[in-house]
N, C-alpha and C positions, 0 to 999 in steps of 0.2 A: 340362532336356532339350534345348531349342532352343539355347543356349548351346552346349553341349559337339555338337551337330550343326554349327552355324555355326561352332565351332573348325575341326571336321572337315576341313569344306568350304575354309573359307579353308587351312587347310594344304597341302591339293588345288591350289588355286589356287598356293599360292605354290612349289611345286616344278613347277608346270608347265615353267617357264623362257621364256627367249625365242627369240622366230625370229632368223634372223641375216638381214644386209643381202642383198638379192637384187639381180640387174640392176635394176629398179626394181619396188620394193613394190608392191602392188597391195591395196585394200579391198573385194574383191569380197564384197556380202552385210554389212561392218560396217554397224550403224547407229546414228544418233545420237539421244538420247530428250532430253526437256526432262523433268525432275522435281521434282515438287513437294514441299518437307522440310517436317513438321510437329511435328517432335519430335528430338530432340538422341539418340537411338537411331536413328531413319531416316539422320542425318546421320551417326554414326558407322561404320555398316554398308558406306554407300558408300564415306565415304572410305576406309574397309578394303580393301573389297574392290581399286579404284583402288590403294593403297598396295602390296597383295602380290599384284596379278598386272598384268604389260603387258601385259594382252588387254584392260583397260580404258583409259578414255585421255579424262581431264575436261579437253571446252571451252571449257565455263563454270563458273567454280569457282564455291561456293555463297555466296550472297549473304544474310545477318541481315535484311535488310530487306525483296526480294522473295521471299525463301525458295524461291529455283530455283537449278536448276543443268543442265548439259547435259555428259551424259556419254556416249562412243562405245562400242560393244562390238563385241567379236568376235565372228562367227557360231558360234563353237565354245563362248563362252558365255552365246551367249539365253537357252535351256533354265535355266540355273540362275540367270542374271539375271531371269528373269521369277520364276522359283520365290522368291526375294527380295524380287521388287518385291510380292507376293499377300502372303506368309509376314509381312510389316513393313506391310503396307496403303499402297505408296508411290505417291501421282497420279502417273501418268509421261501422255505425249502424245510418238508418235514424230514425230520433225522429219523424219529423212533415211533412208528404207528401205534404199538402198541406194548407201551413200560411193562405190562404183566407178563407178558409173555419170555424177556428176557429174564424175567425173575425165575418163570419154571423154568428156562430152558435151564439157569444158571442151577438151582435145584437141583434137577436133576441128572443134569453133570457131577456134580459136586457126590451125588448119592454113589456114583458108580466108584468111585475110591472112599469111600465114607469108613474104610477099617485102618488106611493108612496114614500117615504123616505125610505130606509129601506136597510139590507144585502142581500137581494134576489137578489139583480141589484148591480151593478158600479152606483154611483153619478155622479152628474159632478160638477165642481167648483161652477157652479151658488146656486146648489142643497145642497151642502153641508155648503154654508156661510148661506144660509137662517136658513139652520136646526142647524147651530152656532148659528144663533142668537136667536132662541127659546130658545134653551138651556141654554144660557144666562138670557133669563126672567124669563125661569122658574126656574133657582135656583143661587138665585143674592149674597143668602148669602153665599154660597161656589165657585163662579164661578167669572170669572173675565177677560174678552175679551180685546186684544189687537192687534195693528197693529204692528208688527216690522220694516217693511218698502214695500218699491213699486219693483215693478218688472221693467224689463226693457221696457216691453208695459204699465206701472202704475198701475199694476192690486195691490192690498192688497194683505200683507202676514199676514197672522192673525194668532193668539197665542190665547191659553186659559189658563190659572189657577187655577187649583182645588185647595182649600188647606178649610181643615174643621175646622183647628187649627192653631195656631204661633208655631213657633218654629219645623215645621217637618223637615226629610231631606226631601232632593229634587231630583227630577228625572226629568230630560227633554230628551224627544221623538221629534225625527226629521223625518217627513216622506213623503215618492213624491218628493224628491230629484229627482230625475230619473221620467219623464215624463206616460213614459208608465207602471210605477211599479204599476197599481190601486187598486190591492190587498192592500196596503202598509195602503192608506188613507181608504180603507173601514175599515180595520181592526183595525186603531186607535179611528175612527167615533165608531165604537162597544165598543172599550175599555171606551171612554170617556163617554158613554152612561151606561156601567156597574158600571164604579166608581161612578156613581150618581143613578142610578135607581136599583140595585141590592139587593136583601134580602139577598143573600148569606153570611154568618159570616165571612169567609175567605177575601170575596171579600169586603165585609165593612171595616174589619179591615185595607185590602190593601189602601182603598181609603185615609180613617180616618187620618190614623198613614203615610203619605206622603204626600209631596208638589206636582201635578204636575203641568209641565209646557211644553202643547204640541203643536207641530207646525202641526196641519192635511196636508195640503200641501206648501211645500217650494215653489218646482219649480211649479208655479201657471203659466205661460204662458206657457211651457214643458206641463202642465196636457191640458190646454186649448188643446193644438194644438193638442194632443194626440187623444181627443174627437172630433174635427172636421175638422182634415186636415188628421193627419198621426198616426196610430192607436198605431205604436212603435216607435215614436218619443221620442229621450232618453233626450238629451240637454236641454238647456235652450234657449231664442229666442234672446239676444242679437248677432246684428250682426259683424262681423271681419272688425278690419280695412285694414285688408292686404288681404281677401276673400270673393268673394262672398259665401260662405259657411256661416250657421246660428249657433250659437249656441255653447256652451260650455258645458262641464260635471261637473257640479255642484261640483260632488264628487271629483274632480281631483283640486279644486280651493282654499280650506283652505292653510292658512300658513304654512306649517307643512311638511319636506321636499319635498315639491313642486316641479314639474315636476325632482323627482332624479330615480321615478320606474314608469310605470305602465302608465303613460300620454303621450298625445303625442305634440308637437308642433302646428299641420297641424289642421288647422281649419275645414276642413272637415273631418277630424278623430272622432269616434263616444266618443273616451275617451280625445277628446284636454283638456288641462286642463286651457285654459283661457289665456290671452296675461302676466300675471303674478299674482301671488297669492291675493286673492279678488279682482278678475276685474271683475267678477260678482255681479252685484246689489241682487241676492236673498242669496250669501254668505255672502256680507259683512253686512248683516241684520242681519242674522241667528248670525254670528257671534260677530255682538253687542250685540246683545240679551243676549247671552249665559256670554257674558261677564260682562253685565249690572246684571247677578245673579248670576254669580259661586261664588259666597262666601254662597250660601244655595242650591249648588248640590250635590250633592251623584254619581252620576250614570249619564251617557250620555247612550242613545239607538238611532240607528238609522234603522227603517225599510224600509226594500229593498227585493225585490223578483227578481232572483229565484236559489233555488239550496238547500233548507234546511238548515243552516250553524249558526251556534251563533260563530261569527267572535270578536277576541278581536286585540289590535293591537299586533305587528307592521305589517305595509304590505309594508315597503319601504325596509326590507330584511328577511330573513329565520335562521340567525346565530345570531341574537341577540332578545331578548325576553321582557319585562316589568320586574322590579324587584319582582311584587305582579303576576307575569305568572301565574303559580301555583294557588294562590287563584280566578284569574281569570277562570282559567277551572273550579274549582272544580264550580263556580256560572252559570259558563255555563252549565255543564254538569249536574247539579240539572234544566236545564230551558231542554235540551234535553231529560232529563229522564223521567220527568213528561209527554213529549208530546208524547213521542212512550209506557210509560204505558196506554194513552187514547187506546180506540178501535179503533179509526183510523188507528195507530201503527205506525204514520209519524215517521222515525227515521232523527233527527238532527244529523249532523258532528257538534265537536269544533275544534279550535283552530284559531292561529292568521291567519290574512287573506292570509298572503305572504305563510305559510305552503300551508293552505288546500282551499284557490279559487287560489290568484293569486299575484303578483306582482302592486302596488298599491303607492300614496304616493301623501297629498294633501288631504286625507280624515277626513272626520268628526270627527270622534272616533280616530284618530288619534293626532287630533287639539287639541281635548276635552283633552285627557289623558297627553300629553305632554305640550301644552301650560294655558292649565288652570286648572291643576291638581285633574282634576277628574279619580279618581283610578279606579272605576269599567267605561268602554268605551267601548262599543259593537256594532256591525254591524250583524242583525240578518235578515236573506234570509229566508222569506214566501216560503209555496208551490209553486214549485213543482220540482223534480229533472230534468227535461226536456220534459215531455211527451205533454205539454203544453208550460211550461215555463215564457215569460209575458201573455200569453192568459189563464190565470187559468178563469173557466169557474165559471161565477157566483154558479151554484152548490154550489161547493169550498169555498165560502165567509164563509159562517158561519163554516165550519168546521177548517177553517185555523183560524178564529177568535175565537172558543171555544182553540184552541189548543192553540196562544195565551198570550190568556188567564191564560189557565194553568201552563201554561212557566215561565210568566210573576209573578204568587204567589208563585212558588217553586224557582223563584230564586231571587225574595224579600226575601224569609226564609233564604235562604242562604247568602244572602248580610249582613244581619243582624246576622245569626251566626257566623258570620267572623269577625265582627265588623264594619263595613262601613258604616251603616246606622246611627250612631251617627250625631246630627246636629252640622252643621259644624259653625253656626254662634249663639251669644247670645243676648236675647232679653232685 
């Protein structure tokens, strides 16, 4: 009887349809729950529900190990979402009563430095290639701008290179993969700003004694849209040939067991992973890129918010592990210690992504570690555990970027007490 009701229903749901794009979306009244799965029934009901109607919309995809998940709903269906969460016995705990509202508050933060550059505010694309390109004039001898290629609207993907000396290792940062991550790109915009403007000894030596090689935002028409259409617009803006549905997930597109966890086929899926592996123009960039220099990397990173997490691979299963696992944690967990000794007291999770967010495969750090044999490969989740989530409130900038930061030199120390940091090519 509850069966052929819950057909009913989801039927219901899945002819509702979608809204179409407006001048810019608005979430007034969605809100976001944190839930707790204890049963392989609770688990299928959501992802149903999720699956056949975009009035739902999972943040946190559901995790075997902490047995949570965070998913958004539309105020149009609380009423039957709660009648769900009772009818299945689901622990929920609401994080976010009301998505619109962190949207103005972030607004109008963001207005009160609106004539600056700076971490007080979110940049926007336009903001942040200009404040590239100064950076560039002002320090020609160590800095070094690049296009890796176009997006699918033609926008630039732009690269920079630090490097003080020949012969360092190298490190390359991939960030804004994910549209609405903006945390991601302020935070590299500060880091790039530290390795060149800093007095700090620590942070000198960090800059000095490394190659970097950072992409501030990949997915550049995902950030665009983010900024003036749809505030949490995660994809990218290439369209499907088989949907009107927009957009891919970036993260789901590298070569590297490719739609076998964690992606989905369905083009209006918020994790599709692409009509097949680099059918994405800002992956198959990224990916030249990274290939056009792993004979002088050390280290892949890629920032992504949110959930706290220094993520190494695998995330395509939970039974098999990297042969350097092990020396993996111990660099993560010198980049988690350093950040919950700060006063803030943020505490990071480690491990591979499949343990401790989710089921995954098609990612960056994945690509990195397997196909181009970069041994240290990391996917590290900025603030915040869900209280916020993608709307970390400018506040937040500088303290996620001090933290980091600090991440970031204790587990360089660590990379190099391990031995990894050895340059990997000769001059």
């Amino acid at each position: 009887m509850h069966l052929i009701w819950l057909f009913a229903s989801l039927v219901v749901l899945a002819s509702a349809g979608t809204s179409q794009d407006s001048e810019q979306k608005r979430y007034d009244n969605h809100r976001v729950y944190e839930l707790n799965i204890s049963n392989n029934v609770q688990l299928k009901i959501i992802n149903k529900l999720t699956e056949l109607s975009q009035k739902y919309d999972i943040w946190k995809e559901y995790n075997a190990h902490t047995k949570q998940m965070h998913v958004m709903v539309n105020p149009s269906e609380e009423k039957r979402f709660q009648l769900f969460l009772r009818l299945f016995n689901i622990n929920n705990e609401l994080l976010i009563p009301n998505l619109q509202s962190l949207i103005d508050n972030e607004s109008v933060a963001n207005a009160r430095y609106s004539t600056t550059f700076g971490w007080s505010r979110y940049n926007s694309l336009a903001e942040i290639y200009t404040w590239l390109d100064g950076i560039l004039a002002a320090y020609p001898e160590v800095t070094e701008g690049s296009i890796i290629g176009q997006s699918y609207e033609g926008r630039d993907i732009r690269a920079i290179k630090i490097s003080y000396k020949e012969g360092n290792p190298g490190v390359v940062i991939e960030s804004n993969i994910h549209g609405c991550e903006w945390i991601t790109s302020a935070t590299v915009t500060y880091f790039i700003n530290q390795l060149l403007t800093s007095e700090d000894e620590q942070v000198r030596a960090l800059a000095e004694n490394h190659d970097w090689y950072i992409v501030p935002v990949l997915n550049v028409d995902g950030f665009v849209y983010s900024h003036e259409k749809d505030r949490l617009w995660r994809k990218n803006r290439q369209p499907s040939n088989t949907s009107s549905c927009v957009g891919a997930d970036p993260n789901r597109n590298y070569d590297s067991h490719w739609m076998e966890q964690g992606g989905s086929s369905d083009p209006c899926a918020s994790n599709y992973a692409g009509a097949y592996a680099f059918s994405e123009p800002e992956i198959k960039a990224m990916s030249d890129y990274i290939i056009s220099i792993k004979d002088k990397l050390n280290i892949f990173l890629g920032f992504h918010s949110y959930s706290q997490l220094v993520l190494s691979p695998y995330g395509h299963t939970d039974l098999e592990f990297p042969d350097n696992y092990d020396d993996m944690m111990q660099v993560a967990k010198a980049y988690a210690d350093a950040v919950e000794a700060m006063p803030y007291g943020s505490v990071y999770q480690i491990g591979s992504s499949a343990t401790v967010l989710y089921f995954t495969s098609g990612g960056a750090k994945e690509w990195a570690y397997n196909e181009m044999d970069i041994e240290l490969s990391y996917t590290i989740e900025f603030r915040d555990t869900g209280r916020y989530g993608f709307m970390l409130p400018p506040a937040f900038i500088l303290p996620n970027c001090e933290e980091a930061m600090t991440g970031l030199l204790a587990m360089m120390a660590e990379s190099d007490k391990l031995g990894y940091l050895k340059p990997k090519y000769v001059l």
